[in-house]
C-alpha positions as CSV (number, residue, x, y, z in Angstrom):
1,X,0.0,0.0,0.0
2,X,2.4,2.4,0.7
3,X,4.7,1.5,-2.6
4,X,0.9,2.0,-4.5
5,X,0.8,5.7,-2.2
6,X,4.0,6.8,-3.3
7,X,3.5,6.1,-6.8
8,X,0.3,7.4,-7.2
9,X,1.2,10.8,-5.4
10,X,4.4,11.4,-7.6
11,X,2.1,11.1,-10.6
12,X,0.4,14.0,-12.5
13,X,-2.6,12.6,-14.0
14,X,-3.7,8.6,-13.0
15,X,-2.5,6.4,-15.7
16,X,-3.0,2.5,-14.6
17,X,-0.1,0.9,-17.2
18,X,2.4,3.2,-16.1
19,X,1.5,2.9,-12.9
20,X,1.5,-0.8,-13.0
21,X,5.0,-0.6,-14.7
22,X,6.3,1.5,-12.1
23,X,5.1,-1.2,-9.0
24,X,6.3,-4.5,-10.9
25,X,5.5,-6.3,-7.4
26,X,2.2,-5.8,-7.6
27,X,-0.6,-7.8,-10.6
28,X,-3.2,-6.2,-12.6
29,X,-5.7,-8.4,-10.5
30,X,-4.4,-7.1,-6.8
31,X,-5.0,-3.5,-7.8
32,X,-8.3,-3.4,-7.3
33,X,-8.5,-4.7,-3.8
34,X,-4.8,-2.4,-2.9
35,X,-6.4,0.4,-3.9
36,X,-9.8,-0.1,-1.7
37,X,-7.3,-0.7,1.2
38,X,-5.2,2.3,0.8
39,X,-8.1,4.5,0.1
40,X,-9.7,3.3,3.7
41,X,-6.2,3.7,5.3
42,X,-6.1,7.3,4.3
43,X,-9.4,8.0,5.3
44,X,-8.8,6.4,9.0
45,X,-5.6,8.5,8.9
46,X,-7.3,11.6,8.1
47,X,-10.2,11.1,10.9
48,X,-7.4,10.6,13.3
49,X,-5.2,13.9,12.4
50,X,-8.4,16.5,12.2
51,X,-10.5,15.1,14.5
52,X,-9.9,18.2,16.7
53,X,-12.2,20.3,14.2
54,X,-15.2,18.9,14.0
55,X,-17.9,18.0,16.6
56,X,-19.5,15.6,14.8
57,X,-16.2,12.8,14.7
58,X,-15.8,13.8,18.3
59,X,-18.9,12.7,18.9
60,X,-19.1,9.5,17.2
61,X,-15.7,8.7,18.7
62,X,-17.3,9.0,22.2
63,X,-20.3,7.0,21.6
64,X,-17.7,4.4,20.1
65,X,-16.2,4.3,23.4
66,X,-19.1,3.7,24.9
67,X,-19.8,1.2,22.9
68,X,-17.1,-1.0,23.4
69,X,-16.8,-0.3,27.6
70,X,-20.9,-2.0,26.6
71,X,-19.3,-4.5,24.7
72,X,-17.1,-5.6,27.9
73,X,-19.7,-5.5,30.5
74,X,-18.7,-1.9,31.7
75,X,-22.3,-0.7,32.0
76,X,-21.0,2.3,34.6
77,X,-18.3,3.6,32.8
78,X,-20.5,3.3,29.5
79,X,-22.9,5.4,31.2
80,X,-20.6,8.2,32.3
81,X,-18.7,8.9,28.7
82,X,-22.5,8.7,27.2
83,X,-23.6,11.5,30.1
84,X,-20.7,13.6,29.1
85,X,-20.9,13.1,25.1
86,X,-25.0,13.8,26.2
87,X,-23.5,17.4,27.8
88,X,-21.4,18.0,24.6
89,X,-24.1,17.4,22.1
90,X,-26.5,19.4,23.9
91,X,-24.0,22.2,23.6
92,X,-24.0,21.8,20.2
93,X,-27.4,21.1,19.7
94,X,-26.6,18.5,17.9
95,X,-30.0,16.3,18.4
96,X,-29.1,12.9,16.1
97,X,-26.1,12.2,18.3
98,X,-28.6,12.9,21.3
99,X,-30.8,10.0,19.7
100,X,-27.8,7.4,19.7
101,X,-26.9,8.2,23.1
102,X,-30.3,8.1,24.2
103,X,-31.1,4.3,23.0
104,X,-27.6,2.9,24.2
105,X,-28.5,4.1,27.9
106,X,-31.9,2.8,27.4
107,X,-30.5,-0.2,25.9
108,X,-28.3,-0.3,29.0
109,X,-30.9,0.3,31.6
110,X,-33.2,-2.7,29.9
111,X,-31.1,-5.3,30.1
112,X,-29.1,-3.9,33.0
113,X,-30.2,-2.5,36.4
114,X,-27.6,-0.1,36.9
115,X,-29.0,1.5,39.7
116,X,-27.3,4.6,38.8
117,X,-29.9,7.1,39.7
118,X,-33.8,6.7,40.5
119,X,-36.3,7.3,37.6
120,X,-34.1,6.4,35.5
121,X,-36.8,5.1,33.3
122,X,-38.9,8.0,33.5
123,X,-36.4,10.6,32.5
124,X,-34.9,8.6,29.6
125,X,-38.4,8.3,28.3
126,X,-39.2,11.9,28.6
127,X,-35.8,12.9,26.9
128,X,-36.3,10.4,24.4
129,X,-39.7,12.1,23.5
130,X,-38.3,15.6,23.9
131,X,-35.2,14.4,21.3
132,X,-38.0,12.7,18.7
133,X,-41.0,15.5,18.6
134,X,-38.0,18.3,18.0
135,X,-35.8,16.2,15.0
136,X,-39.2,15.9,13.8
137,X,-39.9,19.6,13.7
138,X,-36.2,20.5,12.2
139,X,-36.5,17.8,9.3
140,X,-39.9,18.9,8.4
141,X,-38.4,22.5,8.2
142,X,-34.9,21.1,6.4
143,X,-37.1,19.3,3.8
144,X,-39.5,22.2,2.9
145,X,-35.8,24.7,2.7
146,X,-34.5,21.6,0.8
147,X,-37.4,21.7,-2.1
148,X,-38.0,25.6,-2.2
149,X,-34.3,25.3,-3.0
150,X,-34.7,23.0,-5.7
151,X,-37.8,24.8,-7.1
152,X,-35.7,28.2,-7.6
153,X,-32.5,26.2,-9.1
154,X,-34.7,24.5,-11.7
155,X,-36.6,27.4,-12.0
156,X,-34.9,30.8,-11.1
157,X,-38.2,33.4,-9.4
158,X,-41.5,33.3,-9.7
159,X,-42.6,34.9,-13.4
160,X,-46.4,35.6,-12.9
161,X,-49.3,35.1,-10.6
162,X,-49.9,31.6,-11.2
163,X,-46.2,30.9,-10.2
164,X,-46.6,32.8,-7.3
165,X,-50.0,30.6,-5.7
166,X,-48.1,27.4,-6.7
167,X,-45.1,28.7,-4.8
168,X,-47.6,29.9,-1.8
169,X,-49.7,26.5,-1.9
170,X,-46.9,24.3,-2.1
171,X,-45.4,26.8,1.2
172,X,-48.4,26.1,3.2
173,X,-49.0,22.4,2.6
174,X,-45.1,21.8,3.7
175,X,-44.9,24.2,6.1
176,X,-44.9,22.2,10.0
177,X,-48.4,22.2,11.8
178,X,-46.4,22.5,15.4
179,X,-43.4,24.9,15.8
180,X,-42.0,25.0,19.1
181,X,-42.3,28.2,21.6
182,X,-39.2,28.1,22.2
183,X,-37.0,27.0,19.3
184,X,-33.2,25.7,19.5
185,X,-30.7,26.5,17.1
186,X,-31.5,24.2,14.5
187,X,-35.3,25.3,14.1
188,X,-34.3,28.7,13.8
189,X,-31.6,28.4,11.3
190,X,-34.1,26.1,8.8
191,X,-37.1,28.3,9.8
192,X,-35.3,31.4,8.5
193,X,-33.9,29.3,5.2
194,X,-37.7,28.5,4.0
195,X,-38.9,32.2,4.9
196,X,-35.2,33.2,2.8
197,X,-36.5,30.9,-0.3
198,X,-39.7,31.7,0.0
199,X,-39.6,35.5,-0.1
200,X,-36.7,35.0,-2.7
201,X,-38.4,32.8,-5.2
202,X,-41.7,35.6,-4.6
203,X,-39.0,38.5,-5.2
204,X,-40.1,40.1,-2.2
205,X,-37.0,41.4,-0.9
206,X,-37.5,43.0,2.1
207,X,-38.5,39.8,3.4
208,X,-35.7,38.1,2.0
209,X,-33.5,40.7,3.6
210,X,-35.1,40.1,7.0
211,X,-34.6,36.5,7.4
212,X,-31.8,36.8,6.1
213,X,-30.3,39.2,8.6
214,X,-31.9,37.1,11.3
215,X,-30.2,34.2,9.3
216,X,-26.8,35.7,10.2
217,X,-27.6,37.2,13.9
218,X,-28.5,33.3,14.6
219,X,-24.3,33.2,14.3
220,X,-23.3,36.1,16.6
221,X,-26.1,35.5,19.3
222,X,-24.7,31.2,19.3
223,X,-21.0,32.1,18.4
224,X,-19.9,28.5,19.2
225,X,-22.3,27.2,16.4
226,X,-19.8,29.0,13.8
227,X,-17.2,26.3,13.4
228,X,-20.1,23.4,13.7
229,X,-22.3,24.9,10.9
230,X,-20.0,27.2,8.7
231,X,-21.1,26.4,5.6
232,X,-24.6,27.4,6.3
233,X,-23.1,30.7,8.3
234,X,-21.4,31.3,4.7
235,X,-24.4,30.8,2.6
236,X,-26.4,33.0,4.9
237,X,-23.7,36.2,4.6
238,X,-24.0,35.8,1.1
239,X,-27.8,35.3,1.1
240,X,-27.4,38.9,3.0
241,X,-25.4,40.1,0.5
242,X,-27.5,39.4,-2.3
243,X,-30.1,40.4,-0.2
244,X,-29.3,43.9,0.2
245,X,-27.7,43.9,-3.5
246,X,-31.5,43.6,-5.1
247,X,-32.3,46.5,-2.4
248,X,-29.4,48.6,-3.3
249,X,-28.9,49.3,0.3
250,X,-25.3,50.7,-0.4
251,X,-24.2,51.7,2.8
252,X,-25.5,48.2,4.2
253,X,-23.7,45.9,1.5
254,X,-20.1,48.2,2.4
255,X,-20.3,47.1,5.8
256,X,-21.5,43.3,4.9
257,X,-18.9,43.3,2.8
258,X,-16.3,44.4,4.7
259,X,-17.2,41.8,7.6
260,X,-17.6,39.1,5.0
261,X,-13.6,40.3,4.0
262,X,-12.7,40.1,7.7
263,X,-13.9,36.5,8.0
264,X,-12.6,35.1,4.9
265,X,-8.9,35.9,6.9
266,X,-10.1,34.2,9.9
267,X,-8.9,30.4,10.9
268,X,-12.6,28.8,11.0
269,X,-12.8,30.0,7.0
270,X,-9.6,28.2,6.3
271,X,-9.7,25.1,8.1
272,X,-10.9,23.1,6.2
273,X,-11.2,22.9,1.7
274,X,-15.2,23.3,1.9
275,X,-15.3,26.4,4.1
276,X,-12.2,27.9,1.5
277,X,-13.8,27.2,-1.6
278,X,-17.4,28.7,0.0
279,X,-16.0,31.2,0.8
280,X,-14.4,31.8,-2.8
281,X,-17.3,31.2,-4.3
282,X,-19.7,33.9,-2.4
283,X,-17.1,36.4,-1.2
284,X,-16.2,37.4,-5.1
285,X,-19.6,36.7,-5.9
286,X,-20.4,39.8,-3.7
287,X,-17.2,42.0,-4.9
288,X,-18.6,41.4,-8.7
289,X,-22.0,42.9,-7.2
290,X,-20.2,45.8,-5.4
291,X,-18.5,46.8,-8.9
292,X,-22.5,46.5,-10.6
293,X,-23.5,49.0,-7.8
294,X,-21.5,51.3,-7.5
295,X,-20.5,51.2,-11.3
296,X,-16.7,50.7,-11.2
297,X,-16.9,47.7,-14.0
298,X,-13.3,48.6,-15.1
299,X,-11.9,48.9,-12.0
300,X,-14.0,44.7,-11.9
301,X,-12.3,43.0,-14.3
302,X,-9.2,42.7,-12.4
303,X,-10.7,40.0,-10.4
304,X,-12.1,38.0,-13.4
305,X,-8.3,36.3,-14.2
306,X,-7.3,35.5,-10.3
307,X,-11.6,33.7,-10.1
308,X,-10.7,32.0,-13.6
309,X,-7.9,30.3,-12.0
310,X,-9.6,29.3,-9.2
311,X,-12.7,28.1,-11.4
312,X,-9.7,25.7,-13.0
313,X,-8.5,24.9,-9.6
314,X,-11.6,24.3,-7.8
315,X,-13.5,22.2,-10.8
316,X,-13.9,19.1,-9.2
317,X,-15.6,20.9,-6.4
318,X,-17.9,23.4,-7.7
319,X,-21.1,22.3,-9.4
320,X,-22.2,23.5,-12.9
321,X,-25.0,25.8,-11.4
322,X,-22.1,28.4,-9.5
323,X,-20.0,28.2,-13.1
324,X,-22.8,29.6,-15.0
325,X,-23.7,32.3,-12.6
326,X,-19.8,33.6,-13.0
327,X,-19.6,33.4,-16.0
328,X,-23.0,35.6,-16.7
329,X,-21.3,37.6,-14.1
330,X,-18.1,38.5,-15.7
331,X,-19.9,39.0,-18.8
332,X,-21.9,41.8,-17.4
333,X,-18.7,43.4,-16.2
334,X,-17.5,43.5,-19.6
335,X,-20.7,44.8,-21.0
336,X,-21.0,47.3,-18.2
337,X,-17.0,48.2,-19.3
338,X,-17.7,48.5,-23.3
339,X,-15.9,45.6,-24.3
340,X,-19.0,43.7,-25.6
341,X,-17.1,41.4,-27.8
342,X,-15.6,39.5,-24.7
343,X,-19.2,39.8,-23.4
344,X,-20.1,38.1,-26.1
345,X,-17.3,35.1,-25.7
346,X,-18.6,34.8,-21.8
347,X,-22.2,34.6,-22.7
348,X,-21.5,31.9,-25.5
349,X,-20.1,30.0,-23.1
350,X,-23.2,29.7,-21.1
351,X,-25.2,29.3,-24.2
352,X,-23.2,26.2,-25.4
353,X,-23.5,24.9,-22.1
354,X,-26.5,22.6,-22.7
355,X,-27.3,22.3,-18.9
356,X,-30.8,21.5,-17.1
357,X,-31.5,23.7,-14.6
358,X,-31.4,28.0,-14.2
359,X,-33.3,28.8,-17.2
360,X,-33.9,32.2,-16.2
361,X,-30.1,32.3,-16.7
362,X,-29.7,31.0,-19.6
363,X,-32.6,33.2,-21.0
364,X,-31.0,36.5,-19.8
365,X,-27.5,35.4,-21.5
366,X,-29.0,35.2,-24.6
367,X,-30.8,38.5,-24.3
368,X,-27.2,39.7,-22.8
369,X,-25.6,38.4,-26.1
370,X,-28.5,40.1,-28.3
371,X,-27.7,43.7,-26.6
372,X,-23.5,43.1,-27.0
373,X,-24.6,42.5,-30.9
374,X,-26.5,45.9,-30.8
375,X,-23.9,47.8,-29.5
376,X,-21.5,46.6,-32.1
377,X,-23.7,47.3,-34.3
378,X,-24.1,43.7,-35.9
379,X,-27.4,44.7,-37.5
380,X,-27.1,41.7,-40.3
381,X,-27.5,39.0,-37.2
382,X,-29.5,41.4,-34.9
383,X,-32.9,41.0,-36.1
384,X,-32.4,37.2,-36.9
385,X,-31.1,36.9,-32.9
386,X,-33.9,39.0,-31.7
387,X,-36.7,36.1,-33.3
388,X,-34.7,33.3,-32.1
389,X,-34.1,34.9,-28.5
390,X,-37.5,35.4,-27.9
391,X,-38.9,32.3,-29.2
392,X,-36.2,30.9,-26.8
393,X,-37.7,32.9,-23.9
394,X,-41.6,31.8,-24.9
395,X,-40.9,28.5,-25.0
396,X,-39.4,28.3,-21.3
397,X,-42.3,30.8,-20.4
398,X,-39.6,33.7,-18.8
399,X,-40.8,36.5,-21.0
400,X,-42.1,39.8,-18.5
401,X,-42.8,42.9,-19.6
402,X,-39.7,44.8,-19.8
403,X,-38.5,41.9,-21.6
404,X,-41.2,42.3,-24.1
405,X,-40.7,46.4,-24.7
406,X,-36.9,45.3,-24.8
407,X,-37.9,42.6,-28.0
408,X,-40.3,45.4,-29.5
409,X,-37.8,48.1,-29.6
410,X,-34.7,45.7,-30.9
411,X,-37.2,44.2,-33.6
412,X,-38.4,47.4,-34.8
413,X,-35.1,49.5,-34.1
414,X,-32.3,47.1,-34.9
415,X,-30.6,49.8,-36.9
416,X,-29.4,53.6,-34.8
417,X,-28.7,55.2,-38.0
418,X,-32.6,55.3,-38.2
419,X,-34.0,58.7,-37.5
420,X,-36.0,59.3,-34.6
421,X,-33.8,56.8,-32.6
422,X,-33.2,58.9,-29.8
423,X,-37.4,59.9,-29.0
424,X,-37.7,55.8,-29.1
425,X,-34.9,55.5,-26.1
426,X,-36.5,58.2,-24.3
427,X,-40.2,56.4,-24.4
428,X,-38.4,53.2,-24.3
429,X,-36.8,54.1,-21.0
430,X,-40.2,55.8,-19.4
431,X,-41.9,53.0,-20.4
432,X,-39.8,50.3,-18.3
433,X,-39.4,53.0,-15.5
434,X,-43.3,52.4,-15.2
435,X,-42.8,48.9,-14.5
436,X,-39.8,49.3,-11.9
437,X,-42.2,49.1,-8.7
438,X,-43.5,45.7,-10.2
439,X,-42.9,42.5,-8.2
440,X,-42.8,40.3,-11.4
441,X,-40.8,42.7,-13.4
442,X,-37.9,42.4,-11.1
443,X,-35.9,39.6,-12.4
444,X,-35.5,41.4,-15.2
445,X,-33.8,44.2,-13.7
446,X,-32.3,41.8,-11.5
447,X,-30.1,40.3,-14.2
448,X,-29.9,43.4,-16.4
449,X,-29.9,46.8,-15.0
450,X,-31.5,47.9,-18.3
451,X,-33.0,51.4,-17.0
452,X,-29.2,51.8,-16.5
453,X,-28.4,51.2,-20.1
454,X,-31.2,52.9,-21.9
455,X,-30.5,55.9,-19.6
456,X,-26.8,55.6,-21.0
457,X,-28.4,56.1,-24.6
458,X,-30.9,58.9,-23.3
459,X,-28.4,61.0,-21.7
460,X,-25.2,59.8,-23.9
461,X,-23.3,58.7,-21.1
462,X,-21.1,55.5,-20.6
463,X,-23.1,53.1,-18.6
464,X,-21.0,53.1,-15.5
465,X,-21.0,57.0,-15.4
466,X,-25.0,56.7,-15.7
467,X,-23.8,53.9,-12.2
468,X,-21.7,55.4,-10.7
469,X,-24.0,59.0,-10.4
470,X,-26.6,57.2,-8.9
471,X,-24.1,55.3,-6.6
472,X,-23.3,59.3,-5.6
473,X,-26.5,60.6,-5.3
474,X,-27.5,57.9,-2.6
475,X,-24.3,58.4,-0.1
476,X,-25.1,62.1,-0.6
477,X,-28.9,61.2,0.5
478,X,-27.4,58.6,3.3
């Protein structure tokens, strides 16, 4: 095993005949089973060196103890690790473990009179019941964040009325009949996440904002919860983030920002490859947004090589869904910078992407690619992109309203040198201004700040000028 360790680890890419050419000792047939043997050594080796940083392999080390003191009749000493791994888990409200403990001393107390305290029976029981009516509670509330999830992966936000009842129907059937008076950690984090999706998928964003700043406070008030559950302390910043993003809370996102910096430095954000790659993912996620706030889409583009090579680094890690949203992300920086034909090459690779899922994203990449064509005034393909675009965006039923008055003007206007361009912009632009305040027009400007654009053509102004004014105008009203 450790010959087959060596080899493999001085080796670039796997390659079974040179590696069998390297180890002569060992047969085509043995590598099978050497390989299953070394790859359950390393994990045992692994468990035994970080141990130290997570609660849950503490725990289950524990209970193992327990477990074998059982196995050679030490009922009292069984019972006094399982008390103290009891103590532990309750800290950490970490129910399951509570379970296990829970039916080893009542397995210990059935076929064992221990004598160790009186009522024994009673209070297991009631702790038993406690431990099952709550787990209950937190994977009813787990499953229904789990499938609102789901439904806004596959589907992106809700694009019309009828969306909107399914969302709210399908809310209330899953939604638990009981929720406890006083809730532990566990409740509360899951009971903000389905609030989070819900008012996300509805695009009502204060709500979204306010579950998920009580998403985040959960942290700071149960600070020892952070290195248990950091991914979901991670998500929750960057749910925040986004959050206050789709507000344009400016003053807000700066501070958020700057405390999402502060922890991306700290140990519990680097101890382990998850929590570095999460972090990765949602922390530059965020600077992109700070750049499409406050305009500085030049001053942007120096992140996109340093997140390129970290897309290359991190592949096996990151799924297909987190790809397509930087990529559409650093495509907007270049369209918000004036270099549309790299918007272009960012957006195709979306496009060729035949993926399932975020079709709202792939819709607003092609209508991203149909406005870089317009601005390089690519009127032979224009019109020809425009029909095929919006048959695209029919067929997977995304089409609102601004989208609409954005096909109209294209189809009809496809070419500036026409006279009267600049009266179409201006009605154009006080047309979709109209539909700002509009719950199921946000997605729209959500993905494309199009009022931003369209003023850039009223006003003949660079986009990130048109930005970067408005940016100014709310610190002077702050």
């Amino acid at each position: 095993m450790i010959q087959l360790f060596d080899a493999l680890d001085k080796m670039a890419e796997y390659d079974e005949g040179t590696l069998l050419k390297k180890i002569p000792s060992i047969k085509k047939q043995q590598l099978s089973n050497i390989k299953a043997h070394l790859y359950k050594q390393i994990l045992v080796s692994l468990r035994l060196l970080r141990n130290d940083e997570n609660i849950d392999i503490q725990l289950h080390e524990q209970l193992d103890f327990a477990k074998i003191l059982y196995n050679k009749g030490l009922y009292l000493q069984s019972l006094k690790i399982l008390e103290k791994t009891k103590e532990v888990a309750r800290h950490y409200n970490q129910d399951s473990f509570l379970i296990q403990i829970i039916s080893l001393e009542k397995k210990i107390e059935t076929l064992y009179i221990t004598r160790s305290m009186q009522n024994r029976a009673e209070v297991l029981s009631a702790e038993a019941d406690e431990v099952a009516e709550k787990r209950k509670r937190i994977t009813d509330l787990s499953n229904l964040t789990l499938q609102l999830y789901s439904w806004y992966i596959n589907n992106g936000h809700a694009r019309n009325e009828k969306d909107e009842e399914g969302v709210k129907t399908f809310f209330k059937q899953h939604f638990p009949k009981v929720i406890s008076l006083h809730p532990g950690f566990y409740e509360n984090l899951y009971l903000c996440q389905c609030y989070c999706w819900y008012a996300f998928i509805r695009q009502d964003f204060l709500m979204y904002y306010k579950y998920t700043q009580k998403w985040v406070d959960l942290f700071h008030e149960q600070s020892h919860m952070l290195p248990v559950e950091t991914g979901h302390y991670i998500k929750g910043l960057h749910n925040l983030l986004n959050a206050l993003f789709d507000l344009r809370h400016y003053q807000k996102f700066e501070s958020t920002l700057e405390a999402f910096e502060k922890f991306s430095r700290s140990e519990v954000a680097n101890v382990n490859d998850n929590n570095h790659i999460q972090t990765f993912v949602y922390l530059n996620t965020a600077r992109i947004n700070h750049h499409f706030m406050v305009g500085t889409f030049k001053q942007g583009l120096v992140l996109v090589p340093q997140i390129e090579e970290k897309l290359e680094e991190y592949a096996l890690y990151l799924d297909r869904h987190r790809v397509l949203v930087f990529y559409y992300k650093i495509a907007s920086l270049y369209f918000g910078s004036g270099d549309y034909e790299t918007c272009i090459d960012y957006v195709q690779k979306i496009i060729n992407w035949k993926v399932d899922l975020r079709n709202d994203l792939q819709c607003y990449a092609r209508l991203l690619h149909l406005m870089a064509h317009y601005e390089l005034g690519n009127f032979s393909i224009i019109e020809y992109l425009a029909r095929s675009v919006y048959r695209f965006m029919s067929k997977m039923e995304t089409l609102t309203v601004v989208d609409e008055e954005i096909f109209r003007f294209l189809r009809n206007r496809f070419n500036p040198a026409t006279k009267g361009l600049q009266k179409e912009f201006t009605d154009l632009l006080q047309r979709i201004k109209g539909l700002e305040k509009n719950r199921f027009e946000t997605r729209a400007f959500a993905y494309l700040d199009v009022l931003s654009w369209l003023e850039s053509k009223v006003y003949h102004k660079p986009m990130a000028v048109i930005v970067q004014e408005k940016y100014l105008q709310s610190k002077r009203r702050a």
